[in-house]
Kinemage of the C-alpha trace (Angstrom):
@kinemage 1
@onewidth
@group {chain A} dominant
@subgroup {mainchain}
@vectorlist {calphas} color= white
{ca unk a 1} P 0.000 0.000 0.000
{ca unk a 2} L 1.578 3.782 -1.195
{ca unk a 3} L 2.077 6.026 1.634
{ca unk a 4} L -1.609 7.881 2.227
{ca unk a 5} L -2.040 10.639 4.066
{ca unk a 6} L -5.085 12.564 4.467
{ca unk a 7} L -6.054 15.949 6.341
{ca unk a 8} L -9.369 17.209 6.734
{ca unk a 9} L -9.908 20.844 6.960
{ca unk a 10} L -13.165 22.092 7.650
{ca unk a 11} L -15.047 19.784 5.316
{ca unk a 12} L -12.685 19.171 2.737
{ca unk a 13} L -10.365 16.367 2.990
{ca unk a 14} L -6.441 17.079 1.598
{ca unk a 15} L -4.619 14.816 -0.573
{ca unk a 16} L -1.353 15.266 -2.102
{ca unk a 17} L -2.652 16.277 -5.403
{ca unk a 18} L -6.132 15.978 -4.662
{ca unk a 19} L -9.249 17.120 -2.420
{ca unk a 20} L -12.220 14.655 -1.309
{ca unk a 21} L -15.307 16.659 0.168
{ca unk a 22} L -19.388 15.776 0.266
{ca unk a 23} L -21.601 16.531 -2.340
{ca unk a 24} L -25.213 15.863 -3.454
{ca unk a 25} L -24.073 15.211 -7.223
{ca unk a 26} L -24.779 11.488 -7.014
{ca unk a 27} L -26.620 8.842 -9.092
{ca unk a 28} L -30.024 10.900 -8.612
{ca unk a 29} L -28.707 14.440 -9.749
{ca unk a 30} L -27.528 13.056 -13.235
{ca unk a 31} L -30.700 10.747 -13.850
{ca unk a 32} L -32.936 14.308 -13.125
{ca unk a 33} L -31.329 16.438 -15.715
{ca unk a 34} L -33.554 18.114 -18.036
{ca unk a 35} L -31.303 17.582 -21.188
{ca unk a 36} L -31.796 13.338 -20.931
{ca unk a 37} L -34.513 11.777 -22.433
{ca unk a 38} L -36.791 8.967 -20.572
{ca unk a 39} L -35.107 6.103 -22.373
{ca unk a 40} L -31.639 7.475 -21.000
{ca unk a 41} L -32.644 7.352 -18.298
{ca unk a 42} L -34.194 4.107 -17.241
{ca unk a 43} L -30.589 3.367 -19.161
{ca unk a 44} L -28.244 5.348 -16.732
{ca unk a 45} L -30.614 3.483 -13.633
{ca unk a 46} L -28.814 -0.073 -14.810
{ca unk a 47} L -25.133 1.667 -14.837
{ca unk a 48} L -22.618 1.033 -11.925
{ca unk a 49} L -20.584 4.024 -13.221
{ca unk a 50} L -21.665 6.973 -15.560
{ca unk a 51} L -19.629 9.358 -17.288
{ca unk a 52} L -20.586 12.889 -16.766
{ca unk a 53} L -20.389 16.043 -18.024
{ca unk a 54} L -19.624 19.585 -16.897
{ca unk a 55} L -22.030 21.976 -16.919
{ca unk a 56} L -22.005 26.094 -17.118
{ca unk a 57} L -18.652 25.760 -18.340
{ca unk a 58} L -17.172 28.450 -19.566
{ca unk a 59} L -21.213 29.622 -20.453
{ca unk a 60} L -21.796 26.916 -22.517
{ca unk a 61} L -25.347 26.416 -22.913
{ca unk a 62} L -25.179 22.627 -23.079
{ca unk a 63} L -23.200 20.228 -21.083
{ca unk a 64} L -19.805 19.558 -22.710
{ca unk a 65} L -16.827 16.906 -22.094
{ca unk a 66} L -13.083 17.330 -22.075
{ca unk a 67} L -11.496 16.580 -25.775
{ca unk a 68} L -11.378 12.791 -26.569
{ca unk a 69} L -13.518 11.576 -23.772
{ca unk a 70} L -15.690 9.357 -26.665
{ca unk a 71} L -12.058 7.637 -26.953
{ca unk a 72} L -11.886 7.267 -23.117
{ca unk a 73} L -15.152 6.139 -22.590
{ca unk a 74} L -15.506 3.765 -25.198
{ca unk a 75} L -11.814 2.405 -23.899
{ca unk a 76} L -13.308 1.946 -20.110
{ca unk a 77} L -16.967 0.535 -21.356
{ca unk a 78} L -14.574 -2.448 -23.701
{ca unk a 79} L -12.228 -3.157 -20.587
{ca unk a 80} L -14.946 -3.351 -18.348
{ca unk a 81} L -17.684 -5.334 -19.947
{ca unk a 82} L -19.471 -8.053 -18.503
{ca unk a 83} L -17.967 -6.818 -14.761
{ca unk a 84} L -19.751 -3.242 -14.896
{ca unk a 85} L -22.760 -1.437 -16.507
{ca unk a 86} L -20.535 1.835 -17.833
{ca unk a 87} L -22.963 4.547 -19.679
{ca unk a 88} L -22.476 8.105 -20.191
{ca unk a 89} L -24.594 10.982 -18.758
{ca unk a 90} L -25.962 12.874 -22.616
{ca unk a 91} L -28.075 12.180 -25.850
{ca unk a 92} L -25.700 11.455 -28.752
{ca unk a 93} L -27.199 14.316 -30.741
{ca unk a 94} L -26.135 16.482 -27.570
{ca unk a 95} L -22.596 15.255 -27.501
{ca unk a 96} L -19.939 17.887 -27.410
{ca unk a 97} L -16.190 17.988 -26.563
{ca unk a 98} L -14.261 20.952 -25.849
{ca unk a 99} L -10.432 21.394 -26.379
{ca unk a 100} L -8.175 22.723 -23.928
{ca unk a 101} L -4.752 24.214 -23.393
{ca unk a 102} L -2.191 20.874 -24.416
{ca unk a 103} L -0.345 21.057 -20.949
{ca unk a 104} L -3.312 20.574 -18.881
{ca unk a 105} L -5.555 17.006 -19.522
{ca unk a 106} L -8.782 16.960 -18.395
{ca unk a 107} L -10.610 13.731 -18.491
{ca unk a 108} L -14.381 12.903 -18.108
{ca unk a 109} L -15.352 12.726 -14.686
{ca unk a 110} L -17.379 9.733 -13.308
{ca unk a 111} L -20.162 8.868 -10.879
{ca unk a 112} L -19.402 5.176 -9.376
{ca unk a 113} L -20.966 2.821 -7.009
{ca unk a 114} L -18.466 2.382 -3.688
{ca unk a 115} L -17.821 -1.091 -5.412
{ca unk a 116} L -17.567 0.213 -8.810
{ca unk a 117} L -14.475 2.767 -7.973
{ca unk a 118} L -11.735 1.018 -7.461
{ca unk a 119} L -12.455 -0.907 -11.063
{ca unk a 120} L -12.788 2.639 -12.582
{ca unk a 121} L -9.614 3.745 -11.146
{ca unk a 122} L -7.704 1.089 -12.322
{ca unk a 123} L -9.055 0.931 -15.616
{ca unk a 124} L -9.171 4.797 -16.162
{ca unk a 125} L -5.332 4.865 -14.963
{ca unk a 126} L -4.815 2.072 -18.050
{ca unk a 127} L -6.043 4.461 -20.111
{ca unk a 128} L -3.492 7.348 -19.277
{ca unk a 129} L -0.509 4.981 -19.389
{ca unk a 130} L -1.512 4.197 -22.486
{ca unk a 131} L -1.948 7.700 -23.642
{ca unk a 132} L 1.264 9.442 -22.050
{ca unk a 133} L 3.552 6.909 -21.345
{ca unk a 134} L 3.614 5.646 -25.113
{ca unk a 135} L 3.453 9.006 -26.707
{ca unk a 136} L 6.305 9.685 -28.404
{ca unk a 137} L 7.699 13.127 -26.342
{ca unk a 138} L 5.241 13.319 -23.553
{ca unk a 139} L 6.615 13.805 -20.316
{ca unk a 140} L 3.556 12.638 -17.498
{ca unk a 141} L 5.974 14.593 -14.742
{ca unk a 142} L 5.147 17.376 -16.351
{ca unk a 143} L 1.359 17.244 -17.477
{ca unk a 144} L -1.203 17.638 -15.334
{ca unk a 145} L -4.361 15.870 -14.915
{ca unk a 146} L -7.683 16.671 -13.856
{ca unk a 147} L -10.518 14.262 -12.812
{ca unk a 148} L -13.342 14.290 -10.648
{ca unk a 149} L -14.826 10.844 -9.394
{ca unk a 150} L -18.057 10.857 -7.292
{ca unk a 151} L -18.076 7.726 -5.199
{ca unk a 152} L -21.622 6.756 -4.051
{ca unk a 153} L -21.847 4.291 -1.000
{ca unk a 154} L -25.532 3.006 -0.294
{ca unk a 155} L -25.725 1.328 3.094
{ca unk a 156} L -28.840 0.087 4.580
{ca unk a 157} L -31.120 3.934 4.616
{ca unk a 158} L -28.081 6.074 4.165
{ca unk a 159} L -26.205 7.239 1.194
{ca unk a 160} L -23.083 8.936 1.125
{ca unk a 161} L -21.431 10.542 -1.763
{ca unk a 162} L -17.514 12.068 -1.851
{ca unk a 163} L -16.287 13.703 -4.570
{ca unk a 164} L -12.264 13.072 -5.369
{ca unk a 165} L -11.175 15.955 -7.422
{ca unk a 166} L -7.711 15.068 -8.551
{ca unk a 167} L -4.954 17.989 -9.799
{ca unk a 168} L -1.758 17.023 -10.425
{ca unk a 169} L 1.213 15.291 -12.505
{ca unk a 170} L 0.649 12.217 -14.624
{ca unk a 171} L 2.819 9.978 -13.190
{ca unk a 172} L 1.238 10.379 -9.702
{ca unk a 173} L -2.281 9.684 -10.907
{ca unk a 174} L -2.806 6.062 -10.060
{ca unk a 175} L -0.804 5.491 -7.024
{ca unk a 176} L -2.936 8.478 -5.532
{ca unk a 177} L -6.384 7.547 -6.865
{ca unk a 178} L -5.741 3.958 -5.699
{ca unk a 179} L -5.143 4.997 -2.295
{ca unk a 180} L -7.776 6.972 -1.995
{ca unk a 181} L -10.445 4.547 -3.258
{ca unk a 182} L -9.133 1.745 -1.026
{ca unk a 183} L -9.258 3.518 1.626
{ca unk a 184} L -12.723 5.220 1.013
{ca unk a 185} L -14.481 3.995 4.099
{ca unk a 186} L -11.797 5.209 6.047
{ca unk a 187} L -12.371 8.451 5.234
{ca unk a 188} L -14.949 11.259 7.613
{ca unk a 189} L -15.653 14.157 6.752
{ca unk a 190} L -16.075 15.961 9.365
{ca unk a 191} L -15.623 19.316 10.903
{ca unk a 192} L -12.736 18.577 13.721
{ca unk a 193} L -9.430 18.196 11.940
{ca unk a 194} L -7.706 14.445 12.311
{ca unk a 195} L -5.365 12.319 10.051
{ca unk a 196} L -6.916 9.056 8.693
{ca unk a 197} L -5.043 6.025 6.547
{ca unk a 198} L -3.114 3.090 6.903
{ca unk a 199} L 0.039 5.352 7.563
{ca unk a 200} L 0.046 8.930 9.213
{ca unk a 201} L 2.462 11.312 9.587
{ca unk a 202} L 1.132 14.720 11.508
{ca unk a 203} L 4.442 16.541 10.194
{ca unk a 204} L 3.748 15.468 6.780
């Protein structure tokens, strides 16, 4: 197991590279959007994990997706078939990427069951090995990554849902994201400051 350290400040939980906190952007907020149709939905209600996108960005008027998520998703839905239902949050005739700055990747962010994430992860990290670490010239020290993951854990009456945003190199991706989703029901967020994790270090 990496070294894993978390802080929580206030509410938000600190990561090297990466910030967990609550939110109420679960399964249910995606399947009520007014730009899916009925059939999508009753679709996205079989899914494990769904691909979202992000909304108001940059006053768009309709929800858009980082530049070659198709690629991505289509990558995760073939490594993960027949273990997970993988679907994506949009109508194809509303499907629209958006190119950034070539320094910073930004992948599609996910919504996953607590079981679902650590599959998603893994599978998602394949996918940016793949991408960087074969690219002729690309240096994953030096490109940044962003990626939300919304991990929803249903037990018994109660459903919690944390949102990892991850913001940092490449080459730190998995062993962070790993770390974080094994040790997801370790993690409280919580007003009162503590250190959680199979290894703490106060100094740290």
């Amino acid at each position: 197991m990496p070294h894993f350290v978390v802080r929580i400040i206030g509410k938000v939980v600190k990561v090297s590279h990466a910030s967990i906190e609550q939110t109420d952007k679960g399964f249910a907020y995606w399947l009520a959007r007014p730009f899916l149709t009925e059939d999508t939905r009753a679709k996205l209600q079989k899914a494990e994990a769904i691909l979202i996108p992000r909304e108001g960005f940059r006053d768009q008027e309709i929800p858009v997706f980082p530049v070659r998520t198709e690629e991505m998703f289509q990558f995760v839905r073939d490594e993960l078939a027949g273990k997970l239902n993988v679907d994506i949050a949009i109508e194809d005739s509303e499907y629209k990427e958006l190119a950034l700055h070539s320094a910073l990747l930004i992948i599609g962010g996910f919504v996953v069951t607590a079981l679902a994430a650590p599959l998603v992860v893994n599978v998602v990290s394949e996918y940016l090995n793949r991408r960087l670490f074969n690219a002729p010239g690309s240096d994953p020290d030096k490109t940044v990554v962003r990626f939300e993951l919304t991990i929803e854990d249903r037990v018994g009456d109660a459903t919690r849902r944390m949102q990892v945003k991850y913001d940092g190199p490449a080459s730190q991706f998995q062993n962070t994201m790993q770390s974080i989703v094994a040790n997801q029901k370790n993690i409280t967020l919580q007003d009162a400051p503590r250190i959680v994790g199979p290894e703490t270090d106060a100094n740290s």
